[in-house]
Each structure stands twice: as C-alpha cells, then as structure tokens.
PAKOL-951737 format. One record per atom (N, C-alpha, C): residue number from 1; atom name; x, y, z. Coordinates in steps of 0.2 Angstrom, whole numbers, always signed. Atoms other than C-alpha are relative to their C-alpha. Example, Ala and Ser with C-alpha at 12.3 -4.5 7.8 and 13.67 -1.06 7.14 Angstrom:
<atoms>
   i at    px    py    pz
   1  N    +4    -6    +0
   1 CA   +62   -22   +39
   1  C    +4    +6    +0
   2  N    -4    -6    -1
   2 CA   +68    -5   +36
   2  C    -4    +5    +3
</atoms>
This chain:
<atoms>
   i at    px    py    pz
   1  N    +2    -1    -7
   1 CA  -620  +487  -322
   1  C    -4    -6    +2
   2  N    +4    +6    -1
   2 CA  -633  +474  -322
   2  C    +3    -6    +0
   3  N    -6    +6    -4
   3 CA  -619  +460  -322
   3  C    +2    +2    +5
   4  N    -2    -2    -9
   4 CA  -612  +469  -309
   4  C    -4    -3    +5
   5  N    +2    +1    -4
   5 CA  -626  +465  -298
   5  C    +0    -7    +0
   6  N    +2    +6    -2
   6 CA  -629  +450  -302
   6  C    +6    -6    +1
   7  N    -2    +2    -2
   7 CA  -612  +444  -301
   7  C    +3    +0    +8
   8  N    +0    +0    -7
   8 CA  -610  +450  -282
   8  C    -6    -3    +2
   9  N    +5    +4    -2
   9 CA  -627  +442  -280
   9  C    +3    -5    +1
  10  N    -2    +8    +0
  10 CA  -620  +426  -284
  10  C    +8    -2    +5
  11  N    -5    +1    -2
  11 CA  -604  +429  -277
  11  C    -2    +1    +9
  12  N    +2    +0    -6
  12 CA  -613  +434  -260
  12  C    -5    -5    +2
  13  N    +4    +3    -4
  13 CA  -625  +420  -257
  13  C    +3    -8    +0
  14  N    -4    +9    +0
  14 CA  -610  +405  -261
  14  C    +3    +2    +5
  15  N    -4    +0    -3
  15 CA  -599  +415  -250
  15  C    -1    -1    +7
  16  N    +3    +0    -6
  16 CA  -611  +414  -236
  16  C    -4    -7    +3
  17  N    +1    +8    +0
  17 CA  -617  +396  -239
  17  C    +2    -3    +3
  18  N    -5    +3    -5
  18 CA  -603  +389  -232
  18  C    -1    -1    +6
  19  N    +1    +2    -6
  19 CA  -603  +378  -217
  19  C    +8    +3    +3
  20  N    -7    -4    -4
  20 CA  -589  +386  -204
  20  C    +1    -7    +6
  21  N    -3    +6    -7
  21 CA  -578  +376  -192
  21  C    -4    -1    +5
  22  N    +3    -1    -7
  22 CA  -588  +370  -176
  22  C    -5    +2    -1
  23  N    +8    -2    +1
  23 CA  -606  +375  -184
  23  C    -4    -9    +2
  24  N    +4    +5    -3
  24 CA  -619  +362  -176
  24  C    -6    -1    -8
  25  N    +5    +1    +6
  25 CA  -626  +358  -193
  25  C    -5    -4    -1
  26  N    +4    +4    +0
  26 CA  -636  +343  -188
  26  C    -5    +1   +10
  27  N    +3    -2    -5
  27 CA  -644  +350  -171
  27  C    -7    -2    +0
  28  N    +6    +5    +0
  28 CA  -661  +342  -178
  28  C    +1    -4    +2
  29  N    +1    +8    -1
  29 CA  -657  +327  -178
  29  C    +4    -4    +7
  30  N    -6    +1    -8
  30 CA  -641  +326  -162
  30  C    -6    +3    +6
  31  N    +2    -1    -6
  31 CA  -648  +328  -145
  31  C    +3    +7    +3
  32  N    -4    -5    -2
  32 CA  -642  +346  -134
  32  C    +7    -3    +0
  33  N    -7    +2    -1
  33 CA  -624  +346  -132
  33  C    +0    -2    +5
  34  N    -2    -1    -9
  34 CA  -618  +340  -115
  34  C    +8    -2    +0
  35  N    -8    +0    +0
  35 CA  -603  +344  -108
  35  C    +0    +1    +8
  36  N    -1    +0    -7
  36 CA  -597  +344   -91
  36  C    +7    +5    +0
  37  N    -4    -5    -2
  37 CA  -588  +362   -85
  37  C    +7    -2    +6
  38  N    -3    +2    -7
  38 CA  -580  +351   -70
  38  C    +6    -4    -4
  39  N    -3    +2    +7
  39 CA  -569  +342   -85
  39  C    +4    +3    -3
  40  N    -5    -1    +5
  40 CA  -554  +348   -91
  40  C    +3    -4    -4
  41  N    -1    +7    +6
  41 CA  -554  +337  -107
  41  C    -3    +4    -6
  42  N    -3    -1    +5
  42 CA  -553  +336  -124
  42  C    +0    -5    -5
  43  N    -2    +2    +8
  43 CA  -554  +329  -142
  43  C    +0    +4    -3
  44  N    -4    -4    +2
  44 CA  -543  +339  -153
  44  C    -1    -4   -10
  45  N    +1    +3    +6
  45 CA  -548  +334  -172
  45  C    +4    +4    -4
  46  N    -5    -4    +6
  46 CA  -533  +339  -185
  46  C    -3    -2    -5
  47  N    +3    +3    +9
  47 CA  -542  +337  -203
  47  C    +3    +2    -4
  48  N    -2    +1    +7
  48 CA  -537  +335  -219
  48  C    -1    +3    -5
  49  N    +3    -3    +7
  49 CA  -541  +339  -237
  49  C    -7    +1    +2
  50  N    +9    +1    +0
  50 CA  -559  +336  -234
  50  C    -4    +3    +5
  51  N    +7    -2    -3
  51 CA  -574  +345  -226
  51  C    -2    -6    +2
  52  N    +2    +8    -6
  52 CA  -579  +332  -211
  52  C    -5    +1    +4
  53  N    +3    -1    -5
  53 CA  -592  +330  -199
  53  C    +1    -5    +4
  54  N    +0    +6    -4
  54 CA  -590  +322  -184
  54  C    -3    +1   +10
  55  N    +3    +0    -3
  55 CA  -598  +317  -171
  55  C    +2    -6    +6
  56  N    -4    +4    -6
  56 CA  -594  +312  -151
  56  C    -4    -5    +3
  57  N    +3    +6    -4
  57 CA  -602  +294  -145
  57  C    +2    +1    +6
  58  N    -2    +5    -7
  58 CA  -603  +291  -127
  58  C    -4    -7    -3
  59  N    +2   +11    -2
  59 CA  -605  +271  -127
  59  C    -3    -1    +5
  60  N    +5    +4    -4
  60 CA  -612  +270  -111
  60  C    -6    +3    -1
  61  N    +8    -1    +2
  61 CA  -626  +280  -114
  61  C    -5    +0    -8
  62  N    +0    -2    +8
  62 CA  -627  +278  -134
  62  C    -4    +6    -2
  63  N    +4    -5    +4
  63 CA  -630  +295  -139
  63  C    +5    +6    +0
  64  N    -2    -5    +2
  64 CA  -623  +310  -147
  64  C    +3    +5    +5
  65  N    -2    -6    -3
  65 CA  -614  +322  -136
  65  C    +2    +7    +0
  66  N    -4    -8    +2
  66 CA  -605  +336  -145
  66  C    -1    -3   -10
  67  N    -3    +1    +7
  67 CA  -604  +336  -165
  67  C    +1    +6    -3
  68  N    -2    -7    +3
  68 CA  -597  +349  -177
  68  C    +3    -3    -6
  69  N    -3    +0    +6
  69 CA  -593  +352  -194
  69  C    +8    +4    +0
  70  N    -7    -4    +2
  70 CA  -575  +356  -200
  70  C    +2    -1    -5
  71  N    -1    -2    +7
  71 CA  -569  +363  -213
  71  C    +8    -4    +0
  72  N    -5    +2    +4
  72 CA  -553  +354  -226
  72  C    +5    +5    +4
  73  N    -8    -3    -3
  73 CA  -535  +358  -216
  73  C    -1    +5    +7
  74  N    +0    -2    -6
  74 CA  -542  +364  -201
  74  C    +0    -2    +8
  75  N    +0    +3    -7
  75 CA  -544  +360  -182
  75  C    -4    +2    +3
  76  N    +6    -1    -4
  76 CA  -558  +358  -170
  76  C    +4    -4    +7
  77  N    +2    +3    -8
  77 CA  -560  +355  -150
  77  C    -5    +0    +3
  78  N    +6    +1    -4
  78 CA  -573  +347  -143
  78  C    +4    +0    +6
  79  N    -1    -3    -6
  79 CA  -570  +353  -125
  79  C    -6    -3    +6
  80  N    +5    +1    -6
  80 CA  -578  +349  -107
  80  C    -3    -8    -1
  81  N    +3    +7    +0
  81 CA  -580  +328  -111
  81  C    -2    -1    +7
  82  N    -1    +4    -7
  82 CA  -587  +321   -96
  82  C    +2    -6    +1
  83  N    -4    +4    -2
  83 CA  -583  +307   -88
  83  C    -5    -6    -3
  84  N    +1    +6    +4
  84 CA  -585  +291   -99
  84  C    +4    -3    -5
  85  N    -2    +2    +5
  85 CA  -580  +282  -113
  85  C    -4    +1    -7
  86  N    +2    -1    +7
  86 CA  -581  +287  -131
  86  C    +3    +1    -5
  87  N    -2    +0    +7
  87 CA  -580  +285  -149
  87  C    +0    +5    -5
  88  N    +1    -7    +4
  88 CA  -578  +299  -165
  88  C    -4    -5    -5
  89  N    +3    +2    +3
  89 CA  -590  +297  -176
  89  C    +1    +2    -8
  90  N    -1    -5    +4
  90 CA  -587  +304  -196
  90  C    -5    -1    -5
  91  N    +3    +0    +5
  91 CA  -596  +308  -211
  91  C    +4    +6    -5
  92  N    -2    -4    +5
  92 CA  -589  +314  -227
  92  C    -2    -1    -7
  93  N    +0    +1    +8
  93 CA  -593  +317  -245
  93  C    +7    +1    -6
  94  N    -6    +0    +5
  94 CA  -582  +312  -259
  94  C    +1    +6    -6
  95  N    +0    -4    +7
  95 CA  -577  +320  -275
  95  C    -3    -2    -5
  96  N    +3    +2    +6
  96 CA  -590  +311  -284
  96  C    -7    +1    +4
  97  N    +7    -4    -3
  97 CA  -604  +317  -271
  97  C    -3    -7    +5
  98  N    +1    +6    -4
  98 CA  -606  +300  -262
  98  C    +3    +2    +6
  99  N    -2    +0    -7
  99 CA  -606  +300  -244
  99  C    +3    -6    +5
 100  N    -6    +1    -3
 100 CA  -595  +293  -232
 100  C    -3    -1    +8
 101  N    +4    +2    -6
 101 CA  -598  +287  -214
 101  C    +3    -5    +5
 102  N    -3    +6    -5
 102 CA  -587  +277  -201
 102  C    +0    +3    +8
 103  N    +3    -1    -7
 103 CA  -586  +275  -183
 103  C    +9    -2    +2
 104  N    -8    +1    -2
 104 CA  -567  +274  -173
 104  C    -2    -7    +2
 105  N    -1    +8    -3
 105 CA  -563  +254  -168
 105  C    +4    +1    +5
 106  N    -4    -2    -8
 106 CA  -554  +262  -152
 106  C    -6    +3    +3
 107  N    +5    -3    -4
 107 CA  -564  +269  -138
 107  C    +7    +6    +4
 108  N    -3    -7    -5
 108 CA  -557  +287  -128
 108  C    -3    -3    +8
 109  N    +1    +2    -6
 109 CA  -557  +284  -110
 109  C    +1    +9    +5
 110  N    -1   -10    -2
 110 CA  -561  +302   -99
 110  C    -2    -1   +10
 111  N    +4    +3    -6
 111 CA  -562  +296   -79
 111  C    +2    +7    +4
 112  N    +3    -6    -2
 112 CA  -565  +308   -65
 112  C    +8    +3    +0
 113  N    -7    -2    -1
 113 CA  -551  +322   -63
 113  C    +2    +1    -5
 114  N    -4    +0    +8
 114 CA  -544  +319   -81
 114  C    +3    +9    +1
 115  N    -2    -7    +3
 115 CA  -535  +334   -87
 115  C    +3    -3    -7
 116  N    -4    -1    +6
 116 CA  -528  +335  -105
 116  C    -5    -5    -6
 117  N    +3    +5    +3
 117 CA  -538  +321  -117
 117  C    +5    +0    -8
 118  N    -2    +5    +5
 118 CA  -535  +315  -136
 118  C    +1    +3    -6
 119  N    -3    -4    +7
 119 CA  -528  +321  -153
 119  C    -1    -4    -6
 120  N    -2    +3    +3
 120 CA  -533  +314  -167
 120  C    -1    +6    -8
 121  N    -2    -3    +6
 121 CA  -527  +317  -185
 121  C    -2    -3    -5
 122  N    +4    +3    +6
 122 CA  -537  +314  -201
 122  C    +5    +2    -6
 123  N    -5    -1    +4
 123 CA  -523  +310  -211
 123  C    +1    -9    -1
 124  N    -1    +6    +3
 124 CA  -520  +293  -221
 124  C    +8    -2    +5
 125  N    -5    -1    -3
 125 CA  -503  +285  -210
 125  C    +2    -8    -2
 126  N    -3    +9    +0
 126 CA  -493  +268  -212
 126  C    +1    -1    +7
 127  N    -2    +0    -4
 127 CA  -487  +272  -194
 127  C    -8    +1    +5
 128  N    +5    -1    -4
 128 CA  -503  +276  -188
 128  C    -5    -2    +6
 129  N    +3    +6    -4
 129 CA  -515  +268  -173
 129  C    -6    -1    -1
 130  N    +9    +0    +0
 130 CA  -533  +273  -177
 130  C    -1    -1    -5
 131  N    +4    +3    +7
 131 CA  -544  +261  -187
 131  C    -7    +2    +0
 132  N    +7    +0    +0
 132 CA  -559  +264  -193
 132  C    -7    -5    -4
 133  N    +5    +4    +7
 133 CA  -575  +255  -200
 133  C    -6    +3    -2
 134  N    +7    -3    +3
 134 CA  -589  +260  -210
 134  C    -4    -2    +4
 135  N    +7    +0    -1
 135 CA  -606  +263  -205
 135  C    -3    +2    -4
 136  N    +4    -2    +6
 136 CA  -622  +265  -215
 136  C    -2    +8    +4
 137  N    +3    -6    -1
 137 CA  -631  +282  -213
 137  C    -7    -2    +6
 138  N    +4    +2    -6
 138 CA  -643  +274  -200
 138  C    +4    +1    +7
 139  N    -5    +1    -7
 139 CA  -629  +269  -187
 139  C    +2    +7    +3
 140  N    -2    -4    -1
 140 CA  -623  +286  -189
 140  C    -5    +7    +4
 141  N    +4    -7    -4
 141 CA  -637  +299  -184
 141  C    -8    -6    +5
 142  N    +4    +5    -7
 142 CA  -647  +284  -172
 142  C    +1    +1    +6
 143  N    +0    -4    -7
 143 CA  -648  +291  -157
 143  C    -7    -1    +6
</atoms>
C-alpha cells in the first residue's frame, strides 16, 4: 500500500509539471501582452517534435508582445496582432539539455484593416522560405 502512494505521488506531481500549449511561462521577464481587439490577425505556429517557446517581436517598438509555450506536434495562435511589423522569436531545448535560441530573418507585415495573417511551420523543409538565425539568451529575453 505504501508503494501505492508513493507511486501516485510521483505520478501526480510529474503529471502536473507540464507546461501546456499557450501557458505565458515567462511573464516575469516579457512585458503585458498587447494585442489589439480591432485586428483581425494572426500568427498561426504548427510545431514539431519539440516543446518550443516562442515569442512575438514588434521591430518598431522592440519589445515582446505575446509569447507562449507549445507543446511537441501541436498548434498555437497568437491572435489580435496589431498593426506593425514583426518577427517570431524561438527558444528550444535539445536532447542533450542545451538550449536553443533563434530569431525569424523575415519580418510579418500586419497594416491597418488586415484580416487573416501568417502560418508558420516548425518543420525542417528543402522547399521551404523561412530562415532563421541564432541568437544568444541575451537578444532573446532584452526587452
């Protein structure tokens, strides 16, 4: 009986650990969300194998606007972009525990009125158009 417990002990506080799709797991360190209700827009994040964070630069004002965790083979939407230009930000750990960090080499474009916005896929491609370049862990949460 005493295994008993202690194996639901362990099985209830790993199952509960887990970061969830669209959890704001860095909210210390990002600025409030902002979003604009008047925006009918969109970044649309397919992911991959891997547990990803990422996170929405506006360029003109360089700062954090939305970011969210997402879990391995799921989809997230940042919703209500307002009107600017911006870049995704990522950060991922490998399978050797080392962390991971790039920034899109394209810019999203969201001008007033927009409706519909942008889809990207976190998926290795030959055919593909978005490149990325590494950042260190500084570039990434500077704000």
């Amino acid at each position: 009986m005493k295994n008993l417990i202690y194996l639901f002990f362990f099985i209830s506080f790993f199952s509960f650990s887990q970061y969830y799709t669209g959890q704001r797991v860095f909210s210390n360190k990002f600025p409030s969300e902002t979003i604009d209700v008047n925006q009918d827009t969109y970044i649309l994040i397919k992911n991959s194998n891997t547990d990803i964070i990422v996170a929405v630069k506006d360029l003109t004002r360089d700062k954090i606007i939305q970011h969210a965790y997402i879990n391995a083979k799921d989809n997230y939407k940042f919703i209500n972009i307002p009107v600017g230009k911006y870049v995704c930000m990522y950060m991922w750990t490998d399978t050797q525990g080392k962390r991971h960090y790039n920034i899109d080499d394209k810019s999203m474009d969201f001008p007033v009125n927009q409706i519909g916005g942008y889809e990207i896929t976190m998926q290795k491609s030959v055919a593909g158009n978005l490149t990325q370049s590494a950042i260190d862990e500084d570039n990434f949460f500077n704000n």
